[in-house]
C-alpha positions in Angstrom: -5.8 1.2 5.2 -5.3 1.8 1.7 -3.2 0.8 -1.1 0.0 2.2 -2.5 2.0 5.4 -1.6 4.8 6.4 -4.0 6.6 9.3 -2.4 9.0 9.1 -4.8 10.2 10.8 -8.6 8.0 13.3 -8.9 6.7 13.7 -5.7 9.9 13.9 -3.9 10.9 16.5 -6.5 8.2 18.9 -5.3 8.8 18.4 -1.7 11.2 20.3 0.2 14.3 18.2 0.5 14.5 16.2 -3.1 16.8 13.4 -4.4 19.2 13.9 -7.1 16.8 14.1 -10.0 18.5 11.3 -11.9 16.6 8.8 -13.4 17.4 5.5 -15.1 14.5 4.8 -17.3 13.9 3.8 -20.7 12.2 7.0 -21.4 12.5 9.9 -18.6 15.6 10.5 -17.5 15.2 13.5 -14.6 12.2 13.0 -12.4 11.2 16.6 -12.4 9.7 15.3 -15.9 6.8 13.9 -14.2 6.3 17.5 -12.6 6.0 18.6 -15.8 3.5 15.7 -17.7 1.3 16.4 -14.5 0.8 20.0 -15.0 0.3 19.8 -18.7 -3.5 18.0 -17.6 -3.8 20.0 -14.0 -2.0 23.3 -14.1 0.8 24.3 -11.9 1.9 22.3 -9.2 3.5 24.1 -6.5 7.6 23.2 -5.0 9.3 23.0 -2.0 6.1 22.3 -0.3 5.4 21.2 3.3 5.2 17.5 3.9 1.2 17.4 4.4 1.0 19.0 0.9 0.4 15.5 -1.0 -1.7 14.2 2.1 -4.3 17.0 0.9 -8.0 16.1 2.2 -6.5 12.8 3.5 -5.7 14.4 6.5 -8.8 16.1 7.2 -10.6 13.0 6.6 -8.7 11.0 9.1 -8.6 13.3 11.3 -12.2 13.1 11.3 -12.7 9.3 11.6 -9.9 9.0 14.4 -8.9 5.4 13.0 -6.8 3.6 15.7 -4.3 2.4 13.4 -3.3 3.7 9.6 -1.9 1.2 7.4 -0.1 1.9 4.0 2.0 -0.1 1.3 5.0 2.2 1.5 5.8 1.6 -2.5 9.1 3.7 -2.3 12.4 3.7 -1.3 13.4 6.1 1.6 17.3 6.9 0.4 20.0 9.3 -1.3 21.5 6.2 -2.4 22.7 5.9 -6.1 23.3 2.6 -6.4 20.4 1.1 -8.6 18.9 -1.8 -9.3 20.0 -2.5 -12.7 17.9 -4.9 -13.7 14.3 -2.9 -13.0 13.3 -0.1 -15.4 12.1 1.9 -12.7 13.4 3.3 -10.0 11.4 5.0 -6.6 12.7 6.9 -3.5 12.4 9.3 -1.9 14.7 11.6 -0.1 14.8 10.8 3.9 14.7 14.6 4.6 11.3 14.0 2.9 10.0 11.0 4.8 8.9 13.3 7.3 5.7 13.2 5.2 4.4 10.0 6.6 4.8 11.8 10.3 2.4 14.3 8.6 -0.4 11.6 7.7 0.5 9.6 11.0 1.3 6.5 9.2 1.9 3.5 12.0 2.7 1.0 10.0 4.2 0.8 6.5 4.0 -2.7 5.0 7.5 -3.0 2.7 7.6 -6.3 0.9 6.6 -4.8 -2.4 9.0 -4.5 -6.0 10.0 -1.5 -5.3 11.5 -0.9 -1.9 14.8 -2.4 -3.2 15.3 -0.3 -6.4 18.3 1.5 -4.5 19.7 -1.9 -3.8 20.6 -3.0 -0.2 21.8 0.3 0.3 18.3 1.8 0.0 16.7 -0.6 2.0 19.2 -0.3 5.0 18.9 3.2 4.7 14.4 3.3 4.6 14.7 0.9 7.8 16.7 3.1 9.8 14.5 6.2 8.6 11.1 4.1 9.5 13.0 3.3 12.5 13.7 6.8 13.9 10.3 8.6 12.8 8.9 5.6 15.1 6.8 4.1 12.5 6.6 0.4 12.4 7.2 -1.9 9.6 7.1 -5.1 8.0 7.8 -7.4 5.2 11.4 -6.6 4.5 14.5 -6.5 6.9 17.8 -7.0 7.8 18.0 -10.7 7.7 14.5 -13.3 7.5 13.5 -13.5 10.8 13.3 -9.4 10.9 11.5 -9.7 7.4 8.8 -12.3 8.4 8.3 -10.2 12.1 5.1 -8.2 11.8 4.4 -4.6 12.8 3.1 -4.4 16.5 0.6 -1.7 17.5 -0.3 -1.9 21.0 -3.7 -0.2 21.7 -3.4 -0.5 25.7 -6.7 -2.0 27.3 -8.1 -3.0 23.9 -5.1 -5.0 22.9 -2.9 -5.1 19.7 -3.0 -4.9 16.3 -0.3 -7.4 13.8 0.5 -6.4 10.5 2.5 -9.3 8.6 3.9 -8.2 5.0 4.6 -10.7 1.9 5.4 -9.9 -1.6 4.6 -12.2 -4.5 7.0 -13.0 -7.1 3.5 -12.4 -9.7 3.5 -8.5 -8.5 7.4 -8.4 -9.9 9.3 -8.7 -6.6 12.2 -10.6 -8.0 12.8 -13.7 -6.0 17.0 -12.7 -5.2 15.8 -10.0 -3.3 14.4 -12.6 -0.9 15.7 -11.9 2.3 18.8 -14.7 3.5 20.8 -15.0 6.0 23.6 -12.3 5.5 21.3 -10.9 3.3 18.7 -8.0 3.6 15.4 -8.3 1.6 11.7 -9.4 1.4 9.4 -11.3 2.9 8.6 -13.2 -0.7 6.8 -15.9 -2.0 6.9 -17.3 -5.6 3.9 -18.9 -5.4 0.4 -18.3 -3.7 0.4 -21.9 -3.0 0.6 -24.9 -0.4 3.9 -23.8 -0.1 3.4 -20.0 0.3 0.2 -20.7 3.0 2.2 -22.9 5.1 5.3 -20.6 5.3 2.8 -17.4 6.2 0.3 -19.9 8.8 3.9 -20.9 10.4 5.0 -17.2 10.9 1.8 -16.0 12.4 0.7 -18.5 14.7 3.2 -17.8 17.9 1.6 -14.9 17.3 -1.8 -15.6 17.9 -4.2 -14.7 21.0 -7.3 -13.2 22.3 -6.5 -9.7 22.4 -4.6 -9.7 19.0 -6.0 -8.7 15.6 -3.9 -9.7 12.8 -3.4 -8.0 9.4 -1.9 -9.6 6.3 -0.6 -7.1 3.9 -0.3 -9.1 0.2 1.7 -7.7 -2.5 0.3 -9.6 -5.5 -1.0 -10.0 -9.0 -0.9 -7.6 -11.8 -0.9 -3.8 -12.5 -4.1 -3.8 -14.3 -7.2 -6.0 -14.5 -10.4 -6.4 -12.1 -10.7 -10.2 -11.9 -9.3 -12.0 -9.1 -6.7 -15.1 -10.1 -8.5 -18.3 -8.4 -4.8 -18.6 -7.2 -5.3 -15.7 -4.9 -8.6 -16.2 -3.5 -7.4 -19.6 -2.5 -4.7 -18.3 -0.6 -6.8 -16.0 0.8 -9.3 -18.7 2.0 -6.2 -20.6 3.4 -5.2 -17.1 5.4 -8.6 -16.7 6.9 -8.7 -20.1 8.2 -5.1 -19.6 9.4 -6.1 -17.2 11.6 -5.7 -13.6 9.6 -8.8 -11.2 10.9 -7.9 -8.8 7.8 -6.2 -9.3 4.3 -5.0 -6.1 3.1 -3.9 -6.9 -0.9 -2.4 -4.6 -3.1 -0.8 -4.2 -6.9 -3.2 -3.4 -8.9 -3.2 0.4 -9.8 -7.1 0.4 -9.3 -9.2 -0.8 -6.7 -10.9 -4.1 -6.9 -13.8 -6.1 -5.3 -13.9 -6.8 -1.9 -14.9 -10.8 -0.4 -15.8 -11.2 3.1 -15.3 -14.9 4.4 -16.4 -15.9 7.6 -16.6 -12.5 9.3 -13.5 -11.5 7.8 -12.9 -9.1 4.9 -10.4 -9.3 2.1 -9.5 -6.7 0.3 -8.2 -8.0 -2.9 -6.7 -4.8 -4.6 -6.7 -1.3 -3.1 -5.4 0.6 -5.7 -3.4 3.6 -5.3 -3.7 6.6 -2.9 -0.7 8.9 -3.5 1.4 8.8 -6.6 3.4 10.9 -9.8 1.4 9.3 -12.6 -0.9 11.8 -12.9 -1.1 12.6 -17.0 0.6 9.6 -17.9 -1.6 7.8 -20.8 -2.6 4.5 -21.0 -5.2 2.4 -19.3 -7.5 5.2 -18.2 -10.5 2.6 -18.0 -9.2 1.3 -14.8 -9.4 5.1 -13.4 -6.2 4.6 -11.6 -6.2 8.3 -10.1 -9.0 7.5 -8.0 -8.5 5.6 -5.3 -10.0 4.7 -1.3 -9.5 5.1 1.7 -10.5 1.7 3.6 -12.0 2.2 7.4 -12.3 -1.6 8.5 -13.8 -1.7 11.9 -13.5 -5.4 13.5 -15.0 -6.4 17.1 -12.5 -7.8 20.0 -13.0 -11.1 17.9 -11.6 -9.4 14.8 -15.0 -10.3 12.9 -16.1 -7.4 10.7 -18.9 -5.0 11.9 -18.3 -2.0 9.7 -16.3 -1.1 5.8 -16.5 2.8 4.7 -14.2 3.9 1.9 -13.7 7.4 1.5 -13.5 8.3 -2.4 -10.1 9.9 -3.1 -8.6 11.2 -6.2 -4.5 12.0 -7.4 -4.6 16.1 -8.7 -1.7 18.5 -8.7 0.4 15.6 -6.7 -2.4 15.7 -3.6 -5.3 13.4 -2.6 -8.1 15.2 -3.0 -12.4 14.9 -2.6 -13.6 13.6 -6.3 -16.7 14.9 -7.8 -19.8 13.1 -8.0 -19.4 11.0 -11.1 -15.8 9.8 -9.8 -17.7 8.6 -6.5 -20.5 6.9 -8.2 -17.9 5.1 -11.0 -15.8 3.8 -7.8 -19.8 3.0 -6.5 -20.0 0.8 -9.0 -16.8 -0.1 -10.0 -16.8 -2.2 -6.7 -20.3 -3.6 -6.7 -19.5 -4.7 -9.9 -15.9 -6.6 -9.2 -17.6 -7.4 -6.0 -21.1 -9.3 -7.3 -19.0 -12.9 -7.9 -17.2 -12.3 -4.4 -20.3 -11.8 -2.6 -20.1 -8.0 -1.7 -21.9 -5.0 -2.8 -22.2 -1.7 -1.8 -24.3 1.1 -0.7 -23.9 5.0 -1.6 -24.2 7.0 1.3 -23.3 10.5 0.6 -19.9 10.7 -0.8 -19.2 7.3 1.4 -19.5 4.0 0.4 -20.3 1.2 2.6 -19.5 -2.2 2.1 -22.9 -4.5 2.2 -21.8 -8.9 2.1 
């Protein structure tokens, strides 16, 4: 698993098959602009590159640990469409000819309920369902009408049984409550609460699911951009999920990683940062270290209780995930001991690994 992937703006720009440049910010107006603030800290990025290009060392890495099923929060729109969401300052997609670069990484699931996968209105989401859809790749949190949004993800793994992904965005992370999905009415799995409320709806949508054989992944859209404490609010829904039967919480937001909980066998991943995105050399909050990011490798027994968490150190340059250095890995080290010490988690350098200690 790991936490955001913004194909969009810049990204799509370098890619083979852009969007329309057009942006509708406050500030940047043509998304080959974020090309361009990227280079001026990296040097030259290369264009129309192959759709592995931003996977970078990803692949190599994955390749390598063969996980059985890859897991991202698909923060981007997959559309032509020019019909905007007004009322958001920014905008994300990326051009369906493009999408092709989640085939590339082997992406199984992509969890949607997020604020960004409507900022092409309806028209955008239609249009990244069908996409998903036809590359195979299966997907949750948003649909066509509710019951499509609240459905998880299904990956069947034969023999060994199945893995669930359910998706829910919080109102708290910015997905605006009308984009809710109603009958007649495409949209989100959201919640504007994380609350008595918000626990029962999720406990009621997973538990026809539930058996033996079936290990079930919640994928959370929550909280703020920035800031390494946990909201009580959160950790008691997170408590509530556990004990509703979720093996694995998978939360995301927060453009940095955060500390990691493990509660009865079962770990929760509070904030997983971002792995791919266009804000390279864009100032502001550089404390948080928001181009490094992880690469989560959960491995649960048939019972779904944890055995093993390695995160692979990553880091955002020239629009690719790449291997950090060795003071990048030992801030991330740290960075998660730290945020983890009041959740109960450490953990332990090994190499240019870290692995989770509760």
């Amino acid at each position: 698993m790991c936490g955001d992937v913004m194909l969009g703006r810049g990204i799509d720009q370098i890619l083979a098959c852009p969007c329309d440049p057009t942006l509708h910010e406050g500030y940047i107006q043509d998304a080959r602009d974020y090309v361009g603030i990227a280079e001026d800290v990296s040097g030259p990025i290369p264009t129309g590159v192959g759709p592995e290009y931003p996977w970078g060392d990803a692949l190599s890495i994955l390749n390598a640990k063969r996980p059985d099923v890859r897991i991202i929060n698909l923060e981007t729109s997959i559309t032509c469409s020019n019909t905007y969401e007004p009322d958001k300052g920014i905008h994300y997609r990326v051009s369906p000819q493009n999408a092709s670069a989640l085939e590339a990484a082997h992406i199984d699931v992509c969890a949607l309920a997020n604020n960004h996968v409507l900022d092409w209105g309806t028209a955008g989401l239609l249009d990244t369902l069908s996409k998903l859809d036809e590359l195979g790749i299966a997907r949750c949190g948003a649909g066509r009408e509710p019951e499509e949004a609240v459905r998880p993800a299904v990956i069947e793994l034969g023999e060994r049984g199945r893995v669930l992904v359910f998706g829910v965005g919080g109102v708290d992370a910015g997905v605006p409550f009308s984009w809710a999905a109603a009958e007649g009415q495409p949209g989100v799995f959201v919640v504007q609460e994380f609350d008595e409320v918000a626990a029962r709806r999720v406990s009621e949508a997973i538990e026809p699911w539930r058996r033996k054989d079936t290990i079930i992944v919640l994928s959370v859209h929550w909280g703020s951009n920035w800031g390494f404490s946990v909201p009580a609010q959160h950790r008691w829904f997170a408590h509530r999920m556990i004990d509703a039967g979720v093996h694995v919480l998978h939360g995301h937001s927060s453009h940095h990683v955060k500390g990691i909980e493990v509660r009865e066998g079962h770990p929760i991943l509070y904030g997983c940062g971002d792995l791919l995105t266009d804000y390279e050399g864009i100032q502001g909050h550089q404390i948080y270290r928001g181009d490094l990011g992880l690469l989560y490798l959960v491995t649960v027994d048939e019972a779904g209780t944890l055995t093993q968490l390695e995160m692979v150190p990553t880091q955002m340059r020239r629009f690719q995930v790449r291997r950090p250095g060795a003071p990048e890995v030992c801030w991330l080290a740290n960075t998660i001991a730290e945020t983890g010490e009041l959740l109960g988690s450490t953990v332990a350098l090994e190499g240019d690994t870290l692995k989770l200690r509760w």
